[in-house]
PyMOL Python script that loads the backbone (N, CA, C, O; Angstrom):
from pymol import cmd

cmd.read_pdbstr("""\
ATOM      1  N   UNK A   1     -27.398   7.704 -33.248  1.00  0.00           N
ATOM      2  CA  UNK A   1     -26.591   8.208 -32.159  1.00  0.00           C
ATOM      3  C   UNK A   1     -26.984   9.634 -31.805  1.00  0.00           C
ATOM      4  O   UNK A   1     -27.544  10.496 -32.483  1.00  0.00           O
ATOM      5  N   UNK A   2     -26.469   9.646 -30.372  1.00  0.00           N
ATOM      6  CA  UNK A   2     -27.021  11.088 -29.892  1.00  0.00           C
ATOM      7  C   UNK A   2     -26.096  12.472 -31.386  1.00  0.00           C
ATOM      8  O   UNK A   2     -26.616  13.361 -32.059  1.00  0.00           O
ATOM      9  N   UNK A   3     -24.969  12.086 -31.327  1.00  0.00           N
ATOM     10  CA  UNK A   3     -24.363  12.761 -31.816  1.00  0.00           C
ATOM     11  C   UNK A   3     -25.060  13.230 -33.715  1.00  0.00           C
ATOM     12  O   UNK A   3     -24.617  14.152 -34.401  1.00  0.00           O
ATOM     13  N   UNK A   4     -25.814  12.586 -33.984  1.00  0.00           N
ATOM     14  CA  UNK A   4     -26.376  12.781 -35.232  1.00  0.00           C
ATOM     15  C   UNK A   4     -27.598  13.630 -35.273  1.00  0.00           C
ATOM     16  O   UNK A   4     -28.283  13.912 -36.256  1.00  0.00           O
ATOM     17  N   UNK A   5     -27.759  14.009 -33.956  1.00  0.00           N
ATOM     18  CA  UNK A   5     -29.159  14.690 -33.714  1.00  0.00           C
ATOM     19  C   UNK A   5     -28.822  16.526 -33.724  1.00  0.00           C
ATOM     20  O   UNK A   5     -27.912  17.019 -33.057  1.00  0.00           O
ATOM     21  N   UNK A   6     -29.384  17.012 -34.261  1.00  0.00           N
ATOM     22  CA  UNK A   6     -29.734  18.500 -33.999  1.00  0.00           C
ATOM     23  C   UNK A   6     -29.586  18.949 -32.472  1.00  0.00           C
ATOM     24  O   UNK A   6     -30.148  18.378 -31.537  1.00  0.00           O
ATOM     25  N   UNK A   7     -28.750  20.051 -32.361  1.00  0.00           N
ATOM     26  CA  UNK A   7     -28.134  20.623 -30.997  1.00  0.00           C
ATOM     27  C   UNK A   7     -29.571  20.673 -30.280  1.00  0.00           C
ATOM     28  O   UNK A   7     -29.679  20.177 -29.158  1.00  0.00           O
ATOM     29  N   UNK A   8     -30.539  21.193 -30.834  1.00  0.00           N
ATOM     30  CA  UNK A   8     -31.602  21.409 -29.735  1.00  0.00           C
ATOM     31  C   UNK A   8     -32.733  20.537 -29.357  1.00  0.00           C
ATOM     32  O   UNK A   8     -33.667  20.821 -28.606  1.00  0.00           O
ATOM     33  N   UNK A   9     -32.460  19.195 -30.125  1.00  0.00           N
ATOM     34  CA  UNK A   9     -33.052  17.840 -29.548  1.00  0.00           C
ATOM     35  C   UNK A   9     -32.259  16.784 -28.501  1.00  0.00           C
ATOM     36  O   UNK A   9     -32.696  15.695 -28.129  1.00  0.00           O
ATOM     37  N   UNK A  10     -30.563  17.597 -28.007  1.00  0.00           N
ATOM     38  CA  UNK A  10     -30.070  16.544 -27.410  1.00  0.00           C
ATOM     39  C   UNK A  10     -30.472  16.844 -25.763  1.00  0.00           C
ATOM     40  O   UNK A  10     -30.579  17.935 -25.202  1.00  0.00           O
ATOM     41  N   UNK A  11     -30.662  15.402 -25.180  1.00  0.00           N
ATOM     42  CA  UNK A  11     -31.661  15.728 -23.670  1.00  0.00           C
ATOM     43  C   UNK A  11     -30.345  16.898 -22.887  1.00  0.00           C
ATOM     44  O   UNK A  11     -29.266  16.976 -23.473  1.00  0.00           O
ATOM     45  N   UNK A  12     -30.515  17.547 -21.874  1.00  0.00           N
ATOM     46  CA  UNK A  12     -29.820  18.037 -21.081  1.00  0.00           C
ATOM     47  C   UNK A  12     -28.803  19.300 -21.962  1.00  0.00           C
ATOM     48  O   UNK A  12     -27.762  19.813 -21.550  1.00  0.00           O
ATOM     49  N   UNK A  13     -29.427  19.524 -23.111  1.00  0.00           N
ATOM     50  CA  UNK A  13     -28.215  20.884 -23.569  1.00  0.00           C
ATOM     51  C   UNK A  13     -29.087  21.934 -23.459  1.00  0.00           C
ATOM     52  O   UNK A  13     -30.292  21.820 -23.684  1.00  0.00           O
ATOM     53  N   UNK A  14     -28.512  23.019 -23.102  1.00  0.00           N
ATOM     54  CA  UNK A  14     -28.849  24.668 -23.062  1.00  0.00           C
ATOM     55  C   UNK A  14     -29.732  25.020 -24.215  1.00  0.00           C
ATOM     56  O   UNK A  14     -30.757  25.702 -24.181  1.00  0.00           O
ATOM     57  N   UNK A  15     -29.162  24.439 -25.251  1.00  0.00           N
ATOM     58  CA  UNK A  15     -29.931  24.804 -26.450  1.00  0.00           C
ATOM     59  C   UNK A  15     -31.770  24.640 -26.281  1.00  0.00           C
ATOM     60  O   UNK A  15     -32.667  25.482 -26.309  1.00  0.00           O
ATOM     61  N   UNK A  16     -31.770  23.476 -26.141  1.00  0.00           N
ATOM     62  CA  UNK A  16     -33.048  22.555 -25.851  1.00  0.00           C
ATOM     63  C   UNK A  16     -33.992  22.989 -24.743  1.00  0.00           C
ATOM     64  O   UNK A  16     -35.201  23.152 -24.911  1.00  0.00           O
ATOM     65  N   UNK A  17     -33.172  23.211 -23.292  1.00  0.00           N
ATOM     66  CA  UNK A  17     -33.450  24.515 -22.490  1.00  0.00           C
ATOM     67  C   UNK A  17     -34.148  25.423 -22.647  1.00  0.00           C
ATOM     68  O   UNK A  17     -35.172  25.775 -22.062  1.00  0.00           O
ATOM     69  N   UNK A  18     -33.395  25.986 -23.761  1.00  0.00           N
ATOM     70  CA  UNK A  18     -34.234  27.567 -24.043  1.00  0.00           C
ATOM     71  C   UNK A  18     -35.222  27.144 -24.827  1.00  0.00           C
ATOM     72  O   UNK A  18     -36.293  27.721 -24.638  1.00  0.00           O
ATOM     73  N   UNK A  19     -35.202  26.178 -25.790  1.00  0.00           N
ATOM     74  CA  UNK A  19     -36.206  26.129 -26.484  1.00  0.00           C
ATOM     75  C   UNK A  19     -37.560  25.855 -25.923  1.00  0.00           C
ATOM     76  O   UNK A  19     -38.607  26.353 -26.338  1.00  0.00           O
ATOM     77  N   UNK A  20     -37.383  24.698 -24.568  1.00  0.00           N
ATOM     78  CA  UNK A  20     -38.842  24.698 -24.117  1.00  0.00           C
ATOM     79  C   UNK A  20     -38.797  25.446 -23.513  1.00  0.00           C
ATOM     80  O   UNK A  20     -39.923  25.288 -23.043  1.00  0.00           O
ATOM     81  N   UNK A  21     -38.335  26.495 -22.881  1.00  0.00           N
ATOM     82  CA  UNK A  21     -39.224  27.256 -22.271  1.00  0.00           C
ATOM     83  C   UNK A  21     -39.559  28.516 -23.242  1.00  0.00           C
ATOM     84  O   UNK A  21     -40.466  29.210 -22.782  1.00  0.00           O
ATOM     85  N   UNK A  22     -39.076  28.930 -24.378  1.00  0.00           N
ATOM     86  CA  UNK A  22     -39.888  29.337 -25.212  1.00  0.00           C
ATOM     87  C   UNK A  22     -40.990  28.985 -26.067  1.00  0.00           C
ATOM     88  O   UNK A  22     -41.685  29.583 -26.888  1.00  0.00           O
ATOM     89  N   UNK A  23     -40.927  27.929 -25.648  1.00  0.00           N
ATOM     90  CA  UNK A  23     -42.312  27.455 -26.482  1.00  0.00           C
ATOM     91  C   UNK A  23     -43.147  27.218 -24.661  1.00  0.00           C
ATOM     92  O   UNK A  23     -44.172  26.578 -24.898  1.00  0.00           O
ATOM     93  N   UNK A  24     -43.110  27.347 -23.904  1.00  0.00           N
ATOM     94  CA  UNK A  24     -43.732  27.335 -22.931  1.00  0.00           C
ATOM     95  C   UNK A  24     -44.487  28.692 -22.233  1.00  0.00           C
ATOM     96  O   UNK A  24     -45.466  28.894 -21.514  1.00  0.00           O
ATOM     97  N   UNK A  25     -43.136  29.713 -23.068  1.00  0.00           N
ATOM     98  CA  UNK A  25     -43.646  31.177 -22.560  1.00  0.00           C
ATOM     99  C   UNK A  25     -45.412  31.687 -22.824  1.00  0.00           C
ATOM    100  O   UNK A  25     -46.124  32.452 -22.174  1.00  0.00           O
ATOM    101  N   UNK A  26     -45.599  31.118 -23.694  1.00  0.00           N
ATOM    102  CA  UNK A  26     -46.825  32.046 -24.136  1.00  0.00           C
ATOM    103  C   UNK A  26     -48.130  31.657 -23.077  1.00  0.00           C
ATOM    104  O   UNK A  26     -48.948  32.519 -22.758  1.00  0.00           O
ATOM    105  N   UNK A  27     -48.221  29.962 -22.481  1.00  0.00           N
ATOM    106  CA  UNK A  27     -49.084  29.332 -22.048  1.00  0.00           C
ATOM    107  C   UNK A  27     -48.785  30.081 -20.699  1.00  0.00           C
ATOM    108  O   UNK A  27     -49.765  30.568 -20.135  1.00  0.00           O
ATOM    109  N   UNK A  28     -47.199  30.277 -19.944  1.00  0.00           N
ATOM    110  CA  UNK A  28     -47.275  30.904 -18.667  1.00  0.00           C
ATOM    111  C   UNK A  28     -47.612  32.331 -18.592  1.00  0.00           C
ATOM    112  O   UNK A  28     -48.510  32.659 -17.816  1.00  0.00           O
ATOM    113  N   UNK A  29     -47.138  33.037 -19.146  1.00  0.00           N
ATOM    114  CA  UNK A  29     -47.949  33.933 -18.969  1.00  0.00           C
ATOM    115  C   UNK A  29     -49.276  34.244 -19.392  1.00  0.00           C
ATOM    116  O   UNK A  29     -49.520  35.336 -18.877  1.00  0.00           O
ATOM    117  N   UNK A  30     -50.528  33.767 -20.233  1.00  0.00           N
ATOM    118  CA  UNK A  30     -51.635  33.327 -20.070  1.00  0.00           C
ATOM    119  C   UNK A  30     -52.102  32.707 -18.957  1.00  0.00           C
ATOM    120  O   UNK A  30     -53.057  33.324 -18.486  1.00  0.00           O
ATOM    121  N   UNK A  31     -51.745  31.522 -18.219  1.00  0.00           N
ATOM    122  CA  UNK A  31     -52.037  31.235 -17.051  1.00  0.00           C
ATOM    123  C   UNK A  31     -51.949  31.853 -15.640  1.00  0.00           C
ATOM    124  O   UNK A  31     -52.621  31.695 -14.621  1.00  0.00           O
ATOM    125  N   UNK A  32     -50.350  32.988 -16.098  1.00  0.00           N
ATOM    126  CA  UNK A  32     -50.169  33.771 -14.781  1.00  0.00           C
ATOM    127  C   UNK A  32     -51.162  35.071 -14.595  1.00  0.00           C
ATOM    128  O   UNK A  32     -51.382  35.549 -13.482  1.00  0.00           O
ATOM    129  N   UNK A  33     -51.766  35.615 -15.867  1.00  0.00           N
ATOM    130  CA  UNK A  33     -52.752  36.465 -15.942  1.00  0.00           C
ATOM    131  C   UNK A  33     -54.343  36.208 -15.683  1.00  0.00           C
ATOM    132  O   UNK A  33     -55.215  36.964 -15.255  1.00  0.00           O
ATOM    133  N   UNK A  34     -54.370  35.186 -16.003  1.00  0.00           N
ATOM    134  CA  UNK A  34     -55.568  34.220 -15.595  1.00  0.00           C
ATOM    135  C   UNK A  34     -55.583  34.275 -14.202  1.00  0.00           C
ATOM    136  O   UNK A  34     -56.556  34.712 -13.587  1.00  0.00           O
ATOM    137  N   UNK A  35     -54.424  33.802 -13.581  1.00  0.00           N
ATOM    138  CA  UNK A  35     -54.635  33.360 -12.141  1.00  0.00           C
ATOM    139  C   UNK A  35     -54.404  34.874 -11.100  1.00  0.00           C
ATOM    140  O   UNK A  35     -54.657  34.799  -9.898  1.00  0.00           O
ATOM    141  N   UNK A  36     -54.026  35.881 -11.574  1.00  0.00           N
ATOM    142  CA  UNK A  36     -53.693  37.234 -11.164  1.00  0.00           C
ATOM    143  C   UNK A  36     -55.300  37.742 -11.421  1.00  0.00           C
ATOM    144  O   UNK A  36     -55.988  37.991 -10.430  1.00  0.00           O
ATOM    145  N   UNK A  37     -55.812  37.871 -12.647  1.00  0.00           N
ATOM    146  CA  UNK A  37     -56.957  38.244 -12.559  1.00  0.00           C
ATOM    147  C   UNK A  37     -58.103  37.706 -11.160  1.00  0.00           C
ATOM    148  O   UNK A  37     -58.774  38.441 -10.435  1.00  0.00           O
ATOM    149  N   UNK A  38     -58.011  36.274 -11.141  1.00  0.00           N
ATOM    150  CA  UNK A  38     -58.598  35.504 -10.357  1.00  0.00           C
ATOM    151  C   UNK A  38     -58.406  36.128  -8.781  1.00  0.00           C
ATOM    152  O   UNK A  38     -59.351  36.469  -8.069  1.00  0.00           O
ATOM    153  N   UNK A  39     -56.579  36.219  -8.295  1.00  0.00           N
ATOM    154  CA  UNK A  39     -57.100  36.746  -7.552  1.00  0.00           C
ATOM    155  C   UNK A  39     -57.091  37.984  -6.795  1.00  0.00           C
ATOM    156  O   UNK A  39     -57.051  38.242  -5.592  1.00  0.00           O
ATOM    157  N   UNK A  40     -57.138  38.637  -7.802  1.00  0.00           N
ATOM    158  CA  UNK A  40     -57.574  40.196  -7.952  1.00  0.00           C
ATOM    159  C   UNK A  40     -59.458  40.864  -7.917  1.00  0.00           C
ATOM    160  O   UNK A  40     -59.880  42.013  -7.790  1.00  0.00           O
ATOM    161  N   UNK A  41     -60.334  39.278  -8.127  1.00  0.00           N
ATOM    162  CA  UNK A  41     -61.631  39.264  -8.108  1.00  0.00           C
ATOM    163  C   UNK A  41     -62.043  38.495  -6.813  1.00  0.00           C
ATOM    164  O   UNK A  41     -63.235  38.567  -6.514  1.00  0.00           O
ATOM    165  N   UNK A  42     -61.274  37.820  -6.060  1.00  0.00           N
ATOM    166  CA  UNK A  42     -61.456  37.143  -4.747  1.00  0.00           C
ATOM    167  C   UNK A  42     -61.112  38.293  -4.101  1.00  0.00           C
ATOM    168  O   UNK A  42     -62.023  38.875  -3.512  1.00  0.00           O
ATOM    169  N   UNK A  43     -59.581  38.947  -4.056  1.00  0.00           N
ATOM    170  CA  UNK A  43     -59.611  39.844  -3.067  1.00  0.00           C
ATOM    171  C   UNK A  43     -60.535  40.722  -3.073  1.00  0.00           C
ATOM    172  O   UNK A  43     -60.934  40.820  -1.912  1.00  0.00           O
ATOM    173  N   UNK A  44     -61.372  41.758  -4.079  1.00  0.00           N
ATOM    174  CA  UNK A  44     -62.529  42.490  -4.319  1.00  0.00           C
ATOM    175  C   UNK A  44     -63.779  41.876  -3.879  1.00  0.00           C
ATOM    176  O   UNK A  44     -64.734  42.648  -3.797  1.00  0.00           O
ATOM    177  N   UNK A  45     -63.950  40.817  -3.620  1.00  0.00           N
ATOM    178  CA  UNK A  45     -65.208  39.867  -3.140  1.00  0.00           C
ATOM    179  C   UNK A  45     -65.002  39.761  -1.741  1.00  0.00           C
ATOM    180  O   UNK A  45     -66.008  39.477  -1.091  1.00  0.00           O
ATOM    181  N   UNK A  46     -63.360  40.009  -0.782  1.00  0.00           N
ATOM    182  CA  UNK A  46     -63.560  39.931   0.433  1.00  0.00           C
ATOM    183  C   UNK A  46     -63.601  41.649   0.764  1.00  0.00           C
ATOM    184  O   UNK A  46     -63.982  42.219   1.787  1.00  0.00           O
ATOM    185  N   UNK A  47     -63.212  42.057  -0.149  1.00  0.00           N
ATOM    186  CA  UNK A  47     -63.524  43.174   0.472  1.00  0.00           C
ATOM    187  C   UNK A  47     -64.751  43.866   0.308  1.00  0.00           C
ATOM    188  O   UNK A  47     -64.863  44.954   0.872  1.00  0.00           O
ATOM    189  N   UNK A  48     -65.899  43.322  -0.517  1.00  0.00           N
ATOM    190  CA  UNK A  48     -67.104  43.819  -0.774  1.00  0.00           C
ATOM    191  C   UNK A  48     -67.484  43.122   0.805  1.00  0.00           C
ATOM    192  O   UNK A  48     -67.651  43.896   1.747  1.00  0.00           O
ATOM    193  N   UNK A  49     -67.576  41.996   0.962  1.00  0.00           N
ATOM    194  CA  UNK A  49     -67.929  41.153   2.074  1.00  0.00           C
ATOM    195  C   UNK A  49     -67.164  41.818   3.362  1.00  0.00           C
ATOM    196  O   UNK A  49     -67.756  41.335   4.328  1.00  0.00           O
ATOM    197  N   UNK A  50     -66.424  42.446   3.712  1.00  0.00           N
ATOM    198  CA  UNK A  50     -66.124  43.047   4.908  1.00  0.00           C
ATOM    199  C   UNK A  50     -66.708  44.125   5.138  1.00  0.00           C
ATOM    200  O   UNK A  50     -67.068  44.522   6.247  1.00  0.00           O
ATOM    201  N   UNK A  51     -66.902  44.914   3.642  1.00  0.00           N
ATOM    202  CA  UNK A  51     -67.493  46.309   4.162  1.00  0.00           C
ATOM    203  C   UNK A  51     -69.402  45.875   4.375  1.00  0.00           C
ATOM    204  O   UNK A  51     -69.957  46.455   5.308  1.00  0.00           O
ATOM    205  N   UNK A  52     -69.990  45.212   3.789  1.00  0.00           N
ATOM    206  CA  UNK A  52     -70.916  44.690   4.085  1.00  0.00           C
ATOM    207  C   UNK A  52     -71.361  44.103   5.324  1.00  0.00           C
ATOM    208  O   UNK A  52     -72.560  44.152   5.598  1.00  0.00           O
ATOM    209  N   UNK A  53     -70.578  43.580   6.068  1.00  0.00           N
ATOM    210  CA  UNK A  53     -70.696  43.306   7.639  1.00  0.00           C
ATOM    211  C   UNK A  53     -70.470  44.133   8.712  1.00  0.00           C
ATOM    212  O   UNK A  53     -70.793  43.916   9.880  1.00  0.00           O
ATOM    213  N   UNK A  54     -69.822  45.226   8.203  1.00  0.00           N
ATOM    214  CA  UNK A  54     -69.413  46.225   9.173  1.00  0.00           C
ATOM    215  C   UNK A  54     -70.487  47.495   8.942  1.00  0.00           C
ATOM    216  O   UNK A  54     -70.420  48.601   9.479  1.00  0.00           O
ATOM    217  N   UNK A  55     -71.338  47.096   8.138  1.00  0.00           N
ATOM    218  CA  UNK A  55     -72.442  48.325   8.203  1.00  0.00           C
ATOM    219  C   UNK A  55     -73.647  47.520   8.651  1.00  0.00           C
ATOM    220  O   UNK A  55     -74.527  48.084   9.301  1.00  0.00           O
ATOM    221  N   UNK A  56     -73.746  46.104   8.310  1.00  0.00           N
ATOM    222  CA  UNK A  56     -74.571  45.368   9.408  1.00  0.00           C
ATOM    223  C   UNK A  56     -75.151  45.072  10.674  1.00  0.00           C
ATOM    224  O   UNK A  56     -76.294  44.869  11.085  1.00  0.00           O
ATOM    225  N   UNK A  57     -73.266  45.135  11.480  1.00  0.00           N
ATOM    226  CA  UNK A  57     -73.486  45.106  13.117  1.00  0.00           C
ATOM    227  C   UNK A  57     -74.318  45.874  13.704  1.00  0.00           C
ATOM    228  O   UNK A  57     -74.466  47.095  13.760  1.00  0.00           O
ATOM    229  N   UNK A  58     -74.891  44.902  14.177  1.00  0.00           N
ATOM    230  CA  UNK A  58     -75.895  45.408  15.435  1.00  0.00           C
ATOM    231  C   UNK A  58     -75.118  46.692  16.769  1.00  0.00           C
ATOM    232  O   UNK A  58     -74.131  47.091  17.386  1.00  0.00           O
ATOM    233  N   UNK A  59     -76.156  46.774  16.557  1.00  0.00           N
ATOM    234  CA  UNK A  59     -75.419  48.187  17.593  1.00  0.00           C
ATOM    235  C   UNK A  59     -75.210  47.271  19.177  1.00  0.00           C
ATOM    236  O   UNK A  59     -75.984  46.429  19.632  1.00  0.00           O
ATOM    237  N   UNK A  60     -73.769  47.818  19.853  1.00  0.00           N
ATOM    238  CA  UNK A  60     -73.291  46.500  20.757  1.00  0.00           C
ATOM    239  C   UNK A  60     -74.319  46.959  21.899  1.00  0.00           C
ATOM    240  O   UNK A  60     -74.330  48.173  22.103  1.00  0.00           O
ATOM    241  N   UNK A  61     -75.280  46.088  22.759  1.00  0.00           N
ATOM    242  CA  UNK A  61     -75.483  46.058  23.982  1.00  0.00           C
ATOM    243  C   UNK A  61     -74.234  46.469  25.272  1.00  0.00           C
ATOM    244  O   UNK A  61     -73.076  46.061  25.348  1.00  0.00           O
ATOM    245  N   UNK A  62     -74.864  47.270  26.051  1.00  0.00           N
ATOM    246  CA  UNK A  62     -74.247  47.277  27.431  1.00  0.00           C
ATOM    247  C   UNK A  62     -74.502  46.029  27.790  1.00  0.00           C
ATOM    248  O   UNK A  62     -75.517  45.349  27.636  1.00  0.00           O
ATOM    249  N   UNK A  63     -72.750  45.624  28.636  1.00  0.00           N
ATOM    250  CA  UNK A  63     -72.841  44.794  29.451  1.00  0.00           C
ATOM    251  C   UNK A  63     -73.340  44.562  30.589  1.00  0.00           C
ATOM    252  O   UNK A  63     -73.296  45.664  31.135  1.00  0.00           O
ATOM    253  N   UNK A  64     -73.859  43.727  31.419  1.00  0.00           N
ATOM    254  CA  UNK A  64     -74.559  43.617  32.461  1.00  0.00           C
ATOM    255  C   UNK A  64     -73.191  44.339  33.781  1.00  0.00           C
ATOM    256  O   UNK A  64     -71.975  44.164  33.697  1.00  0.00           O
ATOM    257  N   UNK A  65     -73.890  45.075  34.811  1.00  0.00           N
ATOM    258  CA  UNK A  65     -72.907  44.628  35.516  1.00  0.00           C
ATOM    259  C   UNK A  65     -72.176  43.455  36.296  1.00  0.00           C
ATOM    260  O   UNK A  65     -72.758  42.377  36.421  1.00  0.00           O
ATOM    261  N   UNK A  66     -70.852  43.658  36.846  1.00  0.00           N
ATOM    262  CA  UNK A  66     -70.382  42.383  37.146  1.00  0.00           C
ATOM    263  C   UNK A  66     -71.151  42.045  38.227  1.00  0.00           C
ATOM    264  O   UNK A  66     -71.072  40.827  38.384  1.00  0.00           O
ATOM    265  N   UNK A  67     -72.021  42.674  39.231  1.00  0.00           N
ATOM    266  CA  UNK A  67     -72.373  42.108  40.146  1.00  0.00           C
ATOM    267  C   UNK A  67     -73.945  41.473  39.877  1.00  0.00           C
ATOM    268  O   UNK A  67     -74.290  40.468  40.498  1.00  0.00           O
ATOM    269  N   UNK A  68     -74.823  42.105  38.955  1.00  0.00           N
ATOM    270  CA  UNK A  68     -76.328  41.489  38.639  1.00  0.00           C
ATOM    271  C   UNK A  68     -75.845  39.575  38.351  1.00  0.00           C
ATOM    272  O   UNK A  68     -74.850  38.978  37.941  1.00  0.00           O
ATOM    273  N   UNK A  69     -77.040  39.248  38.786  1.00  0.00           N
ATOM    274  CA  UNK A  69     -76.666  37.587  38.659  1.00  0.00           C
ATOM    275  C   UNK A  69     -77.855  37.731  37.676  1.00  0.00           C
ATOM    276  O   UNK A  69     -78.792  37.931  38.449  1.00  0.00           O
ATOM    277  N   UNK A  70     -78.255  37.741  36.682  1.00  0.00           N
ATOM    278  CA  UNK A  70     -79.590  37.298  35.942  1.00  0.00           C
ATOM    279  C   UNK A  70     -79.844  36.201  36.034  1.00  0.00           C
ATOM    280  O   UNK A  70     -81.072  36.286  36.008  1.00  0.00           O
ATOM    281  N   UNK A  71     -79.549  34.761  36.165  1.00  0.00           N
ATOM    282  CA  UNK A  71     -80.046  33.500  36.411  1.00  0.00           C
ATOM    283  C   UNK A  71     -80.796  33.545  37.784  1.00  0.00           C
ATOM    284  O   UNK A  71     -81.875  32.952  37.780  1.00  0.00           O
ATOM    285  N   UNK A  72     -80.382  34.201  39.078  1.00  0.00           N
ATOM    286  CA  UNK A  72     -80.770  34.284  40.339  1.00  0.00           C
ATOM    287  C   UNK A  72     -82.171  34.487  39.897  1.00  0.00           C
ATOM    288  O   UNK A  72     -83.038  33.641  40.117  1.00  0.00           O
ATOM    289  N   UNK A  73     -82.481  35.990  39.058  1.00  0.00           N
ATOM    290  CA  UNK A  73     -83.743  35.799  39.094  1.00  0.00           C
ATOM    291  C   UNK A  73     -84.500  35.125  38.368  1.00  0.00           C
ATOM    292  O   UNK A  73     -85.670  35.346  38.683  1.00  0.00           O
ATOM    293  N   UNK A  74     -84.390  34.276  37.394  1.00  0.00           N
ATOM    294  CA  UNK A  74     -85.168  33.448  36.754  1.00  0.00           C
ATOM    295  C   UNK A  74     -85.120  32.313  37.792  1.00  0.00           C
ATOM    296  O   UNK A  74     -86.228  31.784  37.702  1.00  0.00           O
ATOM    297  N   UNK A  75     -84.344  31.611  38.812  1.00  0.00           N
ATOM    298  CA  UNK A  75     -84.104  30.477  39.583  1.00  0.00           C
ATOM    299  C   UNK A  75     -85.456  31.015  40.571  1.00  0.00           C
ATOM    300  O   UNK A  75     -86.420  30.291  40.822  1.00  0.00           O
ATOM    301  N   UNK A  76     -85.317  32.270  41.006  1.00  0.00           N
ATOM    302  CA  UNK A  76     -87.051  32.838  41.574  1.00  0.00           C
ATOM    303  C   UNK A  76     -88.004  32.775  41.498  1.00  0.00           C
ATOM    304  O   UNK A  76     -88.844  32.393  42.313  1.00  0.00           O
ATOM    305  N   UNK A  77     -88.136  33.316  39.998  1.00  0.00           N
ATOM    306  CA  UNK A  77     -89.295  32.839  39.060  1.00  0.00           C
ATOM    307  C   UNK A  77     -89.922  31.346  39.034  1.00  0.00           C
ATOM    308  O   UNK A  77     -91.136  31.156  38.957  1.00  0.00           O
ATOM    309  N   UNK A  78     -89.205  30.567  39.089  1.00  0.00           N
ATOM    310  CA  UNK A  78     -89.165  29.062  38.560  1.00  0.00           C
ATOM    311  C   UNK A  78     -89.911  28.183  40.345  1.00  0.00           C
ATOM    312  O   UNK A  78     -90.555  27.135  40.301  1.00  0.00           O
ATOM    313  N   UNK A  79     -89.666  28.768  41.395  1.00  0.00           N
ATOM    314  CA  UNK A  79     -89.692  28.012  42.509  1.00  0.00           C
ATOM    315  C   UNK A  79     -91.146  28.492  43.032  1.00  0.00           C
ATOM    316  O   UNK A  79     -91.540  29.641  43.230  1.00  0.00           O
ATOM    317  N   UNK A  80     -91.666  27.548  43.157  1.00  0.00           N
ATOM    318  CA  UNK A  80     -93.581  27.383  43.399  1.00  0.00           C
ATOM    319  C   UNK A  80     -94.072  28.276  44.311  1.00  0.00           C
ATOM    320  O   UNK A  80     -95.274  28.293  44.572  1.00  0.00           O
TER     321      UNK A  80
END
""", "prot")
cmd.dss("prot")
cmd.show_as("cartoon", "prot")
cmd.util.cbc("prot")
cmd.orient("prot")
């Protein structure tokens, strides 16, 4: 019978409660440091990778003006 069992083997008591999650403590916080480290080395990897692209860019071209047609003159070029 339930009643013959030790307070902290019966399903659904407080006792039992605390117990797994003390026996659970040690694995979560190992895993939560694990996964904090993790992404504490992704965020440092986007930020190596941002500053790396921003010393990359090409220096921007002027835009054409709005009125040059550049196709007009290649359509010139092209006609016999």
């Amino acid at each position: 019978m339930l009643a013959d069992l030790p307070y902290s083997v019966l399903p659904n008591s407080l006792a039992r409660t605390v117990a797994v999650k003390q026996w659970w403590a040690p694995y979560c916080l190992t895993a939560a440091a694990r996964e904090h480290e993790h992404a504490r080395r992704a965020q440092a990897e986007a930020d190596s990778l941002r500053a790396q692209q921003r010393s990359r860019r090409p220096a921007r071209r002027p835009h054409p003006p709005a009125h040059a047609a550049p196709h007009a003159a290649r359509l010139e070029l092209q006609v016999p």
